[in-house]
C-alpha positions in Angstrom: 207.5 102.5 -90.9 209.8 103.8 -88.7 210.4 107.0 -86.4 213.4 108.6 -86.1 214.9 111.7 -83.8 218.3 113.0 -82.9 219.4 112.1 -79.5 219.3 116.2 -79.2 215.7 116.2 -79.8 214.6 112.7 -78.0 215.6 114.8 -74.7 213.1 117.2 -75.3 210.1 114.6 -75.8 207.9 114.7 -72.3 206.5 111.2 -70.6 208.3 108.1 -71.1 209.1 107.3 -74.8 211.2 104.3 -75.9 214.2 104.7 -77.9 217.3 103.4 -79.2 220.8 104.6 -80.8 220.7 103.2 -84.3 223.1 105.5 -86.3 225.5 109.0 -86.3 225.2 111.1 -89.1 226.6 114.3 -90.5 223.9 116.7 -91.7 224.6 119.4 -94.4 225.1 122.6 -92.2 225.9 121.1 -88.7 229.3 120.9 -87.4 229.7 117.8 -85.7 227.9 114.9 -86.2 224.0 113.8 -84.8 223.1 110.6 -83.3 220.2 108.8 -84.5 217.8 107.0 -82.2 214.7 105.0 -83.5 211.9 105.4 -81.6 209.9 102.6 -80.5 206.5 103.0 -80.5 203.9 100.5 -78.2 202.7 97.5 -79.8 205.7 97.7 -81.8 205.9 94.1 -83.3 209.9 94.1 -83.0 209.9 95.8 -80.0 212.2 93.2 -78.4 214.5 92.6 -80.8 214.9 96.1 -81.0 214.9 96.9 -77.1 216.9 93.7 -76.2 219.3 93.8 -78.8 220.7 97.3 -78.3 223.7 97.1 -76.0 224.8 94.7 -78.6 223.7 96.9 -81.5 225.9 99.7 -79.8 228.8 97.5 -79.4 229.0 96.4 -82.5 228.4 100.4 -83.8 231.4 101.3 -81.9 233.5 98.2 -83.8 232.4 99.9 -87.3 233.7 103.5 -85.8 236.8 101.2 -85.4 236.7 100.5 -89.3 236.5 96.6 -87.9 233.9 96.1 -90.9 234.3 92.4 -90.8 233.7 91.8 -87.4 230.6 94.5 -87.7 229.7 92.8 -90.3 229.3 89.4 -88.8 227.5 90.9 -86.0 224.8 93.2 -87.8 224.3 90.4 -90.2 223.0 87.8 -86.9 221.0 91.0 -85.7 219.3 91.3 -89.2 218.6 87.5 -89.1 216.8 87.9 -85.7 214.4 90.7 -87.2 216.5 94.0 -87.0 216.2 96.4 -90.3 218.4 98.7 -88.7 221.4 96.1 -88.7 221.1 95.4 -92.5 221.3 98.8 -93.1 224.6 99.1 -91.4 225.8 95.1 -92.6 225.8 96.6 -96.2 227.7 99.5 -95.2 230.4 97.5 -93.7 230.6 95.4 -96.3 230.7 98.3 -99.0 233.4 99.7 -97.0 234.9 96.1 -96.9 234.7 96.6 -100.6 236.2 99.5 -101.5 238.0 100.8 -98.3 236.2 103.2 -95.9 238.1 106.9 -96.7 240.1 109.2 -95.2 238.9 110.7 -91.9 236.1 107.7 -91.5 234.3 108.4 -88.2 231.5 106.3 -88.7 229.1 109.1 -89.0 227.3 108.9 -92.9 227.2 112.6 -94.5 223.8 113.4 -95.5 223.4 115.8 -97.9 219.7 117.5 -97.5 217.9 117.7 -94.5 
């Protein structure tokens, strides 16, 4: 299971709570797009990977913005290898996009349709 929050609302949450960027999205209603942080909850199992990994997780976020899927690619798919979910979710994206061409105005930010 996994817990999820904007970055909006992860400012609000009081003591110390773990977190890390993951995603940007564009939510039906909202004008400019959300960041997405997992939150990382104690005792999580994956904790490291998750915690460790996430410079490199937001480098490699910021080469998909670029539309350099293949290089994305390459990278998420070494993160999902080492235990991180969160980087096959995005190594399938890039490689859809790879696949049929990422369209016009690509930001990087998915639209969601329903909150």
């Amino acid at each position: 299971m996994r817990a999820l929050a904007s970055a909006e609302s992860a400012e609000g949450f009081s003591g110390t709570v773990r977190s890390r960027f993951i995603d940007t999205v564009r939510v039906k209603g909202r004008r400019f797009p959300t960041r997405v942080l997992e939150i990382v909850a104690p005792g999580d199992p994956a904790a490291e990977v998750k915690l460790g990994g996430a410079e490199a997780y937001r480098s490699t976020f910021e080469a998909y913005e670029r539309r350099d899927f293949g290089a994305a690619s390459e990278a998420f798919a070494r993160m999902e290898l080492g235990g991180d979910s969160a980087a096959g979710t995005l190594r399938a994206r890039c490689e859809a996009w790879l696949a049929s061409g990422a369209p016009d105005g690509f930001d990087g930010a998915m639209l969601i349709h329903e909150k």
